[in-house]
C-alpha positions as CSV (number, residue, x, y, z in Angstrom):
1,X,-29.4,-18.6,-26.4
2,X,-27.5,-17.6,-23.5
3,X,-25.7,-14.0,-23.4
4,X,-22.2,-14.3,-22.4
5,X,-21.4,-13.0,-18.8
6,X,-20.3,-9.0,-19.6
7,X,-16.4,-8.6,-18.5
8,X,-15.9,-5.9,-15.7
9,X,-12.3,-4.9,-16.1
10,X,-11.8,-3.5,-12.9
11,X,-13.0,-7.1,-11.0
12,X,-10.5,-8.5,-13.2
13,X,-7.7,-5.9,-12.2
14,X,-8.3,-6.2,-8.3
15,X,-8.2,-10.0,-8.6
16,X,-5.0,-10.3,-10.3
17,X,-3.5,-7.2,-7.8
18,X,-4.8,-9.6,-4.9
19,X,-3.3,-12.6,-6.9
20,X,0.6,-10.7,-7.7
21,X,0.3,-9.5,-3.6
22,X,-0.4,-12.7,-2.2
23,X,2.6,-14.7,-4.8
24,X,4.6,-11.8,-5.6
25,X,5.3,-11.1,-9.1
26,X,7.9,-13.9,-10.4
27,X,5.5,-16.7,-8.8
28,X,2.5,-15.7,-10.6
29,X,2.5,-17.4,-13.5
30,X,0.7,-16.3,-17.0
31,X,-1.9,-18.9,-16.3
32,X,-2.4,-18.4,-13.0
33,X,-3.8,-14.3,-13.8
34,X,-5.9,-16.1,-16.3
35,X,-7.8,-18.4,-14.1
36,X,-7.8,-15.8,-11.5
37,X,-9.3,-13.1,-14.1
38,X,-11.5,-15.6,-15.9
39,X,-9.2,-14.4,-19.1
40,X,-8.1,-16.6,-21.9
41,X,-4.4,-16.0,-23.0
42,X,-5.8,-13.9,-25.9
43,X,-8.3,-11.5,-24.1
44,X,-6.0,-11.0,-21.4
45,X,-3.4,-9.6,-23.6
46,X,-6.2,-7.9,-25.1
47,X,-7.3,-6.4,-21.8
48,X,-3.7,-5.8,-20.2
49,X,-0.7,-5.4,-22.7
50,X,1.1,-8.1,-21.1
51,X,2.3,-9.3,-17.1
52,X,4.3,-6.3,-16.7
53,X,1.9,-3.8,-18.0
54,X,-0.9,-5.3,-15.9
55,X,1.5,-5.1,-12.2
56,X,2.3,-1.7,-13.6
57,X,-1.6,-1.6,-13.6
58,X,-1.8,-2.9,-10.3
59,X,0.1,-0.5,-8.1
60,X,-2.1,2.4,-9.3
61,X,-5.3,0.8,-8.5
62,X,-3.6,0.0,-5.4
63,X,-2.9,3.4,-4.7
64,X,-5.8,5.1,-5.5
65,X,-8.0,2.1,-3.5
66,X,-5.6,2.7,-0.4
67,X,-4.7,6.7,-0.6
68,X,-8.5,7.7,0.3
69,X,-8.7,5.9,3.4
70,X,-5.3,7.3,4.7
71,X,-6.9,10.9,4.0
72,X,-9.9,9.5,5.7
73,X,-8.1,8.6,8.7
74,X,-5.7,11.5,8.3
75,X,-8.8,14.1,8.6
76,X,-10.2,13.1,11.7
77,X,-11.1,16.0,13.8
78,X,-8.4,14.4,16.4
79,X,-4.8,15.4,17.0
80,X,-2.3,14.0,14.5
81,X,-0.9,12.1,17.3
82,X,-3.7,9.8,17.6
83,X,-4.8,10.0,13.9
84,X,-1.5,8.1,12.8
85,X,-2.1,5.9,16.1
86,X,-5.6,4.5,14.6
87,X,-3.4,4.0,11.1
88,X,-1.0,2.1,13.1
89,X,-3.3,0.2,15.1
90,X,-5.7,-0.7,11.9
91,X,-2.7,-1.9,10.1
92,X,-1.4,-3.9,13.5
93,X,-4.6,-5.5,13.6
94,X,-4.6,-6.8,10.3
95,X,-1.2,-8.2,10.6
96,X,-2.0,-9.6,13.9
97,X,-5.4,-11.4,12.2
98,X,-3.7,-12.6,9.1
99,X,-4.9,-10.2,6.4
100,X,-2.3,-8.2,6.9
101,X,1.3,-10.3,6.7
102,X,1.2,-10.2,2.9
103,X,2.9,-7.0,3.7
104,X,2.4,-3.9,1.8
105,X,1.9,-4.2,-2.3
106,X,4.0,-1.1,-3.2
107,X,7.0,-2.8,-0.7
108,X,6.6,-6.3,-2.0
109,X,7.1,-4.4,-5.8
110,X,9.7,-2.6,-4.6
111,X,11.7,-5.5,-2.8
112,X,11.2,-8.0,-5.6
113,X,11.3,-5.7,-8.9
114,X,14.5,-5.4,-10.7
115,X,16.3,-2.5,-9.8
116,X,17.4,-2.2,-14.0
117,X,12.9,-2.0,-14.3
118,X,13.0,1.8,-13.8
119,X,10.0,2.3,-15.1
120,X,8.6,-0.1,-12.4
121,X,10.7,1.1,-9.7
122,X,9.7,4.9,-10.6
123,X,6.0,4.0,-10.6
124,X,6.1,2.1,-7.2
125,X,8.1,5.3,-6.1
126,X,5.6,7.8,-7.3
127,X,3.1,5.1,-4.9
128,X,5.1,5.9,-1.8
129,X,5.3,9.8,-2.5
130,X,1.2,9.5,-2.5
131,X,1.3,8.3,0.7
132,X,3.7,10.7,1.6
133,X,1.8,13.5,0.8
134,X,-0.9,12.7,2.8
135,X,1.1,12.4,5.7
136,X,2.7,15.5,5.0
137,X,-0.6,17.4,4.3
138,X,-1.8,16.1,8.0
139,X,1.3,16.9,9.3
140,X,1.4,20.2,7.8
141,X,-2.7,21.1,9.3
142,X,-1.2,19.7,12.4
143,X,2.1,22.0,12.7
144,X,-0.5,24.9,12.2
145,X,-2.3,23.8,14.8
146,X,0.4,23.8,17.2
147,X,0.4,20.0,17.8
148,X,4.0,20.0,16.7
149,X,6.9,21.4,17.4
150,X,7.2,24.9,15.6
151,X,10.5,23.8,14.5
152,X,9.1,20.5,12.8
153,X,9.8,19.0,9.4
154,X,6.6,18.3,8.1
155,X,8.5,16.7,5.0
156,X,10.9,14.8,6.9
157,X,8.5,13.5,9.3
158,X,6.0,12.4,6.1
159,X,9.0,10.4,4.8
160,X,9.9,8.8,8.5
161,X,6.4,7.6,8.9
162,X,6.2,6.6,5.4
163,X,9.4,4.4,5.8
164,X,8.4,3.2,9.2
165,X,4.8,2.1,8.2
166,X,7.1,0.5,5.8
167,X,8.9,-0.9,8.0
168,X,6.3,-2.4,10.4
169,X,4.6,-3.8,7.4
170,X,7.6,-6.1,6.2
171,X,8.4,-7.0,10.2
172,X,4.4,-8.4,10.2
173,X,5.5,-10.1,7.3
174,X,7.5,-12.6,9.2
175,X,7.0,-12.0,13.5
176,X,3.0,-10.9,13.7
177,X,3.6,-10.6,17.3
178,X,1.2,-7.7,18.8
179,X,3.7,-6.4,21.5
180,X,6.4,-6.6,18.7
181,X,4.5,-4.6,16.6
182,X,3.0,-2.4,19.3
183,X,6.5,-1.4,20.2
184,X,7.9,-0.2,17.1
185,X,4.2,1.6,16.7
186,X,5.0,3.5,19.8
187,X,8.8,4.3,18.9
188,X,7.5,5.9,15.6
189,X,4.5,8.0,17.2
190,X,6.9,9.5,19.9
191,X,8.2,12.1,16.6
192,X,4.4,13.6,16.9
193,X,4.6,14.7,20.7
């Protein structure tokens, strides 16, 4: 007799994120997670709660897959400047190649969620402020390095270049064009000279 194929949870989990980022929420049906997950109706509610619970599941593994290689990049014995150039380039190039004009997850949550879903909106917020803290943690090593301005706002920098990576994310979304994109890069690094 055969032994059934053993059920990885997390497989399951970073299909159905990939699934919800590349539909959005509302257009991923019930049975679509399924097939994607290799779920029946029952173990999936078994496994995840319920649709909700499971996106809600979703934007932390997105944030703790993505957070560790913005600290990666962010620690690069390089000056800030360039360090948040290579992040910008990285996620140009993705846009430019395709991978990257489903946007970011956390923005496609917090665009299409319903702003009376606190709980989701609150989560997707505590996502961003992640983010955010790495970029202020680099731009905090940076200042005391004397690669910015003495006078710098390491926190309201972090939440500019949070909001512009943003920004540039959801403008791949619908024009992927390099110069486009290179453009608006260049207009957000000139806050790090």
């Amino acid at each position: 007799m055969a032994r059934p194929r053993e059920f990885d949870a997390e497989v399951a989990l970073e299909s159905a994120m990939e699934l919800l980022w590349s539909k959005g929420y509302e257009a991923t049906s019930l049975d679509d997670l399924c097939k994607v997950t290799g779920l029946s109706r029952s173990s999936f509610y078994a496994t995840f709660g319920s649709k909700r619970k499971l996106l809600l599941r979703s934007v932390d593994h997105y944030v703790e897959r993505r957070v560790p290689n913005l600290i990666e990049t962010l620690a690069r014995p390089i000056p800030v400047h360039d360090a948040f150039a290579a992040l910008l380039r990285d996620f140009i190039d993705r846009i430019v190649a395709g991978s990257g004009r489903r946007g970011c997850f956390l923005g496609n949550c917090a665009a299409e969620l319903p702003r009376g879903d606190r709980g989701a909106l609150t989560q997707v917020r505590q996502g961003l402020g992640r983010t955010e803290a790495v970029f202020r943690e680099a731009l905090a090593r940076a200042k005391a390095r004397g690669e910015l301005q003495p006078a710098a706002d390491v926190d309201a920098l972090a939440r500019f270049l949070t909001a512009g990576i943003q920004g540039l994310r959801l403008v791949g979304k619908v024009n992927p064009d390099r110069s486009t994109l290179e453009d608006i890069a260049a207009t957000m690094l000139k806050c790090l000279k």
